[in-house]
C-alpha positions as a Python dict, from the first residue, in 0.01 Angstrom:
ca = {
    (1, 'X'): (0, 0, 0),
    (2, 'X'): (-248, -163, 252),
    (3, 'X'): (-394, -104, 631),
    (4, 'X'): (-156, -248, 886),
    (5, 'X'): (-337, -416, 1132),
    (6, 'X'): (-44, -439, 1268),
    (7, 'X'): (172, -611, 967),
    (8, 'X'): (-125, -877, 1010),
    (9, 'X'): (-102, -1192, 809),
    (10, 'X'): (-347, -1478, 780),
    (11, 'X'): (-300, -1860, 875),
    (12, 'X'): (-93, -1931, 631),
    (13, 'X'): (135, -1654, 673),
    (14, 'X'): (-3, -1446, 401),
    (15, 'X'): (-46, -1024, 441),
    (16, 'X'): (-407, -1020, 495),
    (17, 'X'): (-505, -671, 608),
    (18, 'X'): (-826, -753, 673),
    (19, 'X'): (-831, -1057, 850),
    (20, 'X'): (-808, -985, 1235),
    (21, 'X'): (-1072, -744, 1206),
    (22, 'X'): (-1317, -998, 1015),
    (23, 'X'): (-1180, -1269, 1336),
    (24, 'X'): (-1309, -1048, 1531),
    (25, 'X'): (-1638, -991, 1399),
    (26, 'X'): (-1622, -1379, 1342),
    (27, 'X'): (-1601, -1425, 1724),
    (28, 'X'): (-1810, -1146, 1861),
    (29, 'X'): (-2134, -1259, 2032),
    (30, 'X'): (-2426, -1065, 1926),
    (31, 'X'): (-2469, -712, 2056),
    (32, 'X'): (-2143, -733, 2146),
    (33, 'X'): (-1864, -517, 2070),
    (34, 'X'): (-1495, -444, 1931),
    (35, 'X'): (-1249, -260, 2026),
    (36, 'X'): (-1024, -163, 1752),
    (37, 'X'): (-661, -107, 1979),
    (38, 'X'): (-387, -105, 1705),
    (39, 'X'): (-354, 89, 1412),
    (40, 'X'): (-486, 68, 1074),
    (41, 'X'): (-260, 345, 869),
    (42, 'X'): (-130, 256, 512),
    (43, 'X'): (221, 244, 386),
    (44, 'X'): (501, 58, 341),
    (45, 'X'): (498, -271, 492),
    (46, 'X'): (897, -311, 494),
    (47, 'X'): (1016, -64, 721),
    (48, 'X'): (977, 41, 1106),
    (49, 'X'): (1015, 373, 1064),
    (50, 'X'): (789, 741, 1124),
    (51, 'X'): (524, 840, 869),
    (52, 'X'): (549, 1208, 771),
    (53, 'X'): (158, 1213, 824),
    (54, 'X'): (-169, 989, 889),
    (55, 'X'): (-228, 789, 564),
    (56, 'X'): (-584, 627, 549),
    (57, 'X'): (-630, 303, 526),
    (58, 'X'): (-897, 65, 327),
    (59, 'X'): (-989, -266, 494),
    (60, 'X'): (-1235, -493, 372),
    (61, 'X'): (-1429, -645, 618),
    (62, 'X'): (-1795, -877, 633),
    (63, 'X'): (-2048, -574, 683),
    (64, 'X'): (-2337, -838, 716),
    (65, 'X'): (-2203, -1045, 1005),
    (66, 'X'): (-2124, -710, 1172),
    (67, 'X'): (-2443, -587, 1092),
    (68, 'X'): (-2615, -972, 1144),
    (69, 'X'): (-2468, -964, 1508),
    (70, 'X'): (-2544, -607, 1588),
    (71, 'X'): (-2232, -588, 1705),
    (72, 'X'): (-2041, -245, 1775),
    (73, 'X'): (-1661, -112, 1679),
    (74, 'X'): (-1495, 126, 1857),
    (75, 'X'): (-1185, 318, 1817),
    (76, 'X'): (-981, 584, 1801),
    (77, 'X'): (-632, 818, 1859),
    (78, 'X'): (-566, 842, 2239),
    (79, 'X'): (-517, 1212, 2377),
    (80, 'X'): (-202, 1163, 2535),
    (81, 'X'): (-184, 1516, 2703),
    (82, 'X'): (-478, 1451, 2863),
    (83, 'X'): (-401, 1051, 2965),
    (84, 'X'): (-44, 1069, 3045),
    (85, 'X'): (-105, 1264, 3409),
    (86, 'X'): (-322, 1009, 3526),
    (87, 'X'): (-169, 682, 3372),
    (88, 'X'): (220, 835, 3512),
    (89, 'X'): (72, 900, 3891),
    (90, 'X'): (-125, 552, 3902),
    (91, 'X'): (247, 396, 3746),
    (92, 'X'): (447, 554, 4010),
    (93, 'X'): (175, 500, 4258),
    (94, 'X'): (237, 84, 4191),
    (95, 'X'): (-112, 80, 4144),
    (96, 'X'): (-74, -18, 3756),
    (97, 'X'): (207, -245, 3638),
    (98, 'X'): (226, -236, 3215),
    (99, 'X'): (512, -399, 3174),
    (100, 'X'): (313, -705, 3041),
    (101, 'X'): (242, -499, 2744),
    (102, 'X'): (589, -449, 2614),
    (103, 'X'): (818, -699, 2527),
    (104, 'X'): (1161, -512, 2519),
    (105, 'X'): (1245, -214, 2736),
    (106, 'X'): (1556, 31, 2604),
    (107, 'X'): (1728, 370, 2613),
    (108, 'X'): (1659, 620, 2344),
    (109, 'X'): (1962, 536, 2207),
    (110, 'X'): (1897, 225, 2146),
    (111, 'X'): (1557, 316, 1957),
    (112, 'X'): (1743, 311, 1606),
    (113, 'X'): (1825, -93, 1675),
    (114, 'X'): (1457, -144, 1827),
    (115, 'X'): (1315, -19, 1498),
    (116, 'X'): (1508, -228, 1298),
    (117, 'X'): (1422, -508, 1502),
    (118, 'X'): (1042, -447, 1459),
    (119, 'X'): (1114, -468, 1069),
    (120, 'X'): (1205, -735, 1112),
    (121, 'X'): (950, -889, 1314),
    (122, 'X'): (1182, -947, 1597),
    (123, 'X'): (991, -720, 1834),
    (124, 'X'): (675, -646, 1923),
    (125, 'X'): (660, -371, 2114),
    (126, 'X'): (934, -154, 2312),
    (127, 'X'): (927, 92, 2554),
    (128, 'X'): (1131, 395, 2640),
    (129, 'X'): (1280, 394, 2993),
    (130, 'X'): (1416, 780, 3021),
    (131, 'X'): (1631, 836, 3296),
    (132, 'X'): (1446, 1030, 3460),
    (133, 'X'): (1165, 825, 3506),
    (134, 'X'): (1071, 607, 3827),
}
């Protein structure tokens, strides 16, 4: 078992958990700093299904460039009771469009098929249109 950053693989196509975090670091100008967006959970790497709970992951990464640059990472879980309010009134407000973000949008009945699909690297990332949403 390894991090999944998110299935990440190297240039030549190679599982590499470490390697877009060390890019980053690579590229980071000094003082600058990271924002770590995805997730970094071990498990299994062959399957798009739930966890039964948060697994921790180890990923190596070059501490003295980081450290060199003075560079900072950031991250973290998102609250969602306490972001959904705002991000659902500026969505239905048109003042924020995410549909760049996903790449397929479905019905919850089709989220069996979208998780196969993101096994097997078909999909990046789907969204949930409910029906009773705007």
């Amino acid at each position: 078992m390894g991090a999944v950053g998110f299935e990440c693989v190297n240039p030549d196509l190679k599982p590499q958990e470490g390697y877009i975090l060390n890019d980053a670091i690579r590229l980071v100008a000094v003082k600058g700093g990271i924002a770590i967006t995805g997730l970094y959970a071990s498990g299994p790497r062959d399957r798009g299904e739930p966890r039964q709970g948060p697994q921790w992951a180890i990923v190596p990464f070059d501490i003295f460039t980081w450290w060199f640059k003075g560079a900072t990472i950031n991250g973290g879980y998102v609250l969602a009771s306490q972001t959904e309010p705002v991000l659902k009134a500026l969505i239905t407000e048109g003042r924020v469009r995410p549909g760049f973000v996903f790449d397929h949008v479905i019905t919850i009945d089709q989220a069996p098929e979208a998780y196969r699909l993101f096994s097997e690297h078909k999909i990046q990332k789907a969204a949930i249109k409910f029906e009773h949403w705007p």
